[in-house]
Backbone bond lengths (Angstrom), bond angles and torsions (degrees), N, CA, C in turn:
res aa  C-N    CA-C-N  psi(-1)  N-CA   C-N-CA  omega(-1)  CA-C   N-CA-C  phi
1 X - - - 1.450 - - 1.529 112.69 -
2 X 1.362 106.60 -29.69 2.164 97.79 -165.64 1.651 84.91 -91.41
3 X 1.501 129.12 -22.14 1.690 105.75 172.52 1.109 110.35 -62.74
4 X 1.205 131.75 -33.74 1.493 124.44 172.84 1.508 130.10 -58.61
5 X 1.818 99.27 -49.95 1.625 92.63 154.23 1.080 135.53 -46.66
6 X 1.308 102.31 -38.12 1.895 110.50 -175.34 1.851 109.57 -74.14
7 X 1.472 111.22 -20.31 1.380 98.46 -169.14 1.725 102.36 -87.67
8 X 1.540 116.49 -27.63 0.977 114.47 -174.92 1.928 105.75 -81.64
9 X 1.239 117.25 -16.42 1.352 101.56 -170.93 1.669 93.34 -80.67
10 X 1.251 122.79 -15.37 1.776 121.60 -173.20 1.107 96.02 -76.67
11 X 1.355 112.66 -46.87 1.633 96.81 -161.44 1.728 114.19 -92.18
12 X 1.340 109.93 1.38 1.440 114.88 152.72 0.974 117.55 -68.26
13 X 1.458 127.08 -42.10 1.822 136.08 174.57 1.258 111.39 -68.63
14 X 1.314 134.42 -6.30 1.389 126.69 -169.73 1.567 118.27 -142.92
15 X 1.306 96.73 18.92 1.555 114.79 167.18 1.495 110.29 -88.21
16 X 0.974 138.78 -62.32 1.525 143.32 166.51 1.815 98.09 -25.17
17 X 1.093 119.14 -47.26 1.620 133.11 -167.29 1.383 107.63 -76.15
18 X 1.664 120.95 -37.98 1.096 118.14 178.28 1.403 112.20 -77.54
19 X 1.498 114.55 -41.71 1.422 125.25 179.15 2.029 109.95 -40.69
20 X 1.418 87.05 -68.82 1.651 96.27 170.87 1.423 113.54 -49.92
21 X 1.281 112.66 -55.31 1.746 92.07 -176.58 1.655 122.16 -53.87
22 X 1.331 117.70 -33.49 1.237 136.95 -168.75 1.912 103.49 -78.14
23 X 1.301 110.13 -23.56 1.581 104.09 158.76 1.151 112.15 -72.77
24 X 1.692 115.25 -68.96 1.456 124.53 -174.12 1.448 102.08 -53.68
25 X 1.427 137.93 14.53 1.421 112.25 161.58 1.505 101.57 -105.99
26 X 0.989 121.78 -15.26 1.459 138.39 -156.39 1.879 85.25 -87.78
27 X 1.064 107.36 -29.92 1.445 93.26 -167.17 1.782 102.57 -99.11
28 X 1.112 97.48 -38.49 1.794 96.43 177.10 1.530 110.17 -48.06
29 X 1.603 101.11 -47.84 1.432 87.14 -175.65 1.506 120.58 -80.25
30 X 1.637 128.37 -1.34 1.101 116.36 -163.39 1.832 81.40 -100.94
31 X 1.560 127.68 -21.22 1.177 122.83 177.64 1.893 105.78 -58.36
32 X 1.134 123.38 -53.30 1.017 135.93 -165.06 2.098 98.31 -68.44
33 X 0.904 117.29 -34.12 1.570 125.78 164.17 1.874 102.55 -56.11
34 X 1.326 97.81 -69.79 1.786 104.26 172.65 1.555 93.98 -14.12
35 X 1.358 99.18 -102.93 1.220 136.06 178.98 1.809 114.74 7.69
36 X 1.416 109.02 -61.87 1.116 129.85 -179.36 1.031 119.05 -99.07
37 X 1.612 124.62 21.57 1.368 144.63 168.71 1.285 106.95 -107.57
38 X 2.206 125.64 -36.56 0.477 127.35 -159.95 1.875 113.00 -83.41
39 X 1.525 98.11 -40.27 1.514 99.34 174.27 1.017 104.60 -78.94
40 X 1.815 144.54 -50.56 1.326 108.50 175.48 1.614 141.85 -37.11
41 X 1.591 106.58 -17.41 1.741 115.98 179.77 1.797 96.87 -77.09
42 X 1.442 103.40 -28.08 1.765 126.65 -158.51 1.602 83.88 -42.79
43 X 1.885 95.35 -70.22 1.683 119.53 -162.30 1.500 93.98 -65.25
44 X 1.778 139.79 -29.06 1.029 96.15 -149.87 1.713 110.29 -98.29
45 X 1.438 109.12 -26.19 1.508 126.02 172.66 1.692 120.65 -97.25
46 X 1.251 118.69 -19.02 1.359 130.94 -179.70 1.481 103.87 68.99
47 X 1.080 107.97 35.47 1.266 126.68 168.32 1.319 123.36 -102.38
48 X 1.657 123.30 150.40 1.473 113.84 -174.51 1.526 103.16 -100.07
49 X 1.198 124.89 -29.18 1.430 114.03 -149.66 1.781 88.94 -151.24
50 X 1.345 148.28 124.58 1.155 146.24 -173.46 1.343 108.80 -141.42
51 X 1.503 116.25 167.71 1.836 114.44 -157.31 2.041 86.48 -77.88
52 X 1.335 142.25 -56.48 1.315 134.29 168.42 1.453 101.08 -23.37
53 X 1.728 105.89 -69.40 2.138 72.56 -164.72 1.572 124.84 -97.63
54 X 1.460 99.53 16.04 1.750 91.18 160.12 1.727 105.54 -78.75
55 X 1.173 117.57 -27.89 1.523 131.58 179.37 1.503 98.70 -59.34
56 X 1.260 128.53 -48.51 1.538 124.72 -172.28 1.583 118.10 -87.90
57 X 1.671 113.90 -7.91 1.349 117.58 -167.93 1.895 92.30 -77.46
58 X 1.930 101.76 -42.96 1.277 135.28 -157.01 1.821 93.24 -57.21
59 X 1.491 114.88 -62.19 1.198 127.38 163.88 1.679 121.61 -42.21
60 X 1.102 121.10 -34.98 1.526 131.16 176.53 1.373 113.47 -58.69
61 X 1.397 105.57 -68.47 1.424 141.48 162.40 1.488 113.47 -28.93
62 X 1.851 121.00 -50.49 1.219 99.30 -170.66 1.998 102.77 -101.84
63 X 1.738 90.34 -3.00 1.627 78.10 167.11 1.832 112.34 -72.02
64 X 1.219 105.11 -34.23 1.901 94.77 -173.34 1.398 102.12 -61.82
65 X 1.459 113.84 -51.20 1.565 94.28 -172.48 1.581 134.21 -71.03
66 X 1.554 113.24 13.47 1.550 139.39 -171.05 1.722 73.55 -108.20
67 X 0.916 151.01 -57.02 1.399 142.87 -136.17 1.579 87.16 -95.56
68 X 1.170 131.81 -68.88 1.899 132.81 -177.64 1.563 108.19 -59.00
69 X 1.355 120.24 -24.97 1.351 122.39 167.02 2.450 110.92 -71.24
70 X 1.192 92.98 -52.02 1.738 102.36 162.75 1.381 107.18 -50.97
71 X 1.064 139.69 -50.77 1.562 146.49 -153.34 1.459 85.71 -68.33
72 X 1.280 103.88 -72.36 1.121 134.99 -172.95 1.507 111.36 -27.03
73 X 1.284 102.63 -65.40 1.698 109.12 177.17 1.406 122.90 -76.14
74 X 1.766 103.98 -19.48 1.299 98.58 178.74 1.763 107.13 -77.42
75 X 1.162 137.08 -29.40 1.362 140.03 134.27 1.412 120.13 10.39
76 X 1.467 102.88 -75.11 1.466 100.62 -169.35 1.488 101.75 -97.64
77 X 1.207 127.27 22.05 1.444 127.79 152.68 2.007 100.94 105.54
78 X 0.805 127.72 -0.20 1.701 108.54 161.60 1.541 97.18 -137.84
79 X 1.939 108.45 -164.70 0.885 119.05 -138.46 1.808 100.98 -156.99
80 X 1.395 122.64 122.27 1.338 100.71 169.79 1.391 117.55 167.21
């Protein structure tokens, strides 16, 4: 019986931790996408910053916070 307490009090303590890591990967890799979205516009217009990728940063942006908002809700038990 107390291994059970103990597994559930860990994995109550280390859900918040998993949640976060599982954004911050979500974002590294969509940062690292940026990235290589950004110099390809670099090479293709000689441009730094163009109406496409403020449009795709804008798009990035409201997928993470749909994704930390999900985490989020999946947390306190639903979804929606």
């Amino acid at each position: 019986p107390q291994v059970g307490c103990k597994y559930k009090l860990a994995r109550k303590l280390l859900k918040p931790l998993m949640r976060s890591t599982t954004v911050n990967k979500t974002s590294v890799k969509l940062g690292i996408l940026l990235e290589g979205r950004r110099r390809h516009l670099e090479r293709q217009s000689g441009r730094r910053v163009t109406e496409r990728d403020l449009h795709w940063r804008k798009l990035i942006s409201i997928f993470l916070k749909r994704a930390w908002r999900n985490s989020t809700k999946a947390e306190e038990g639903y979804l929606g």
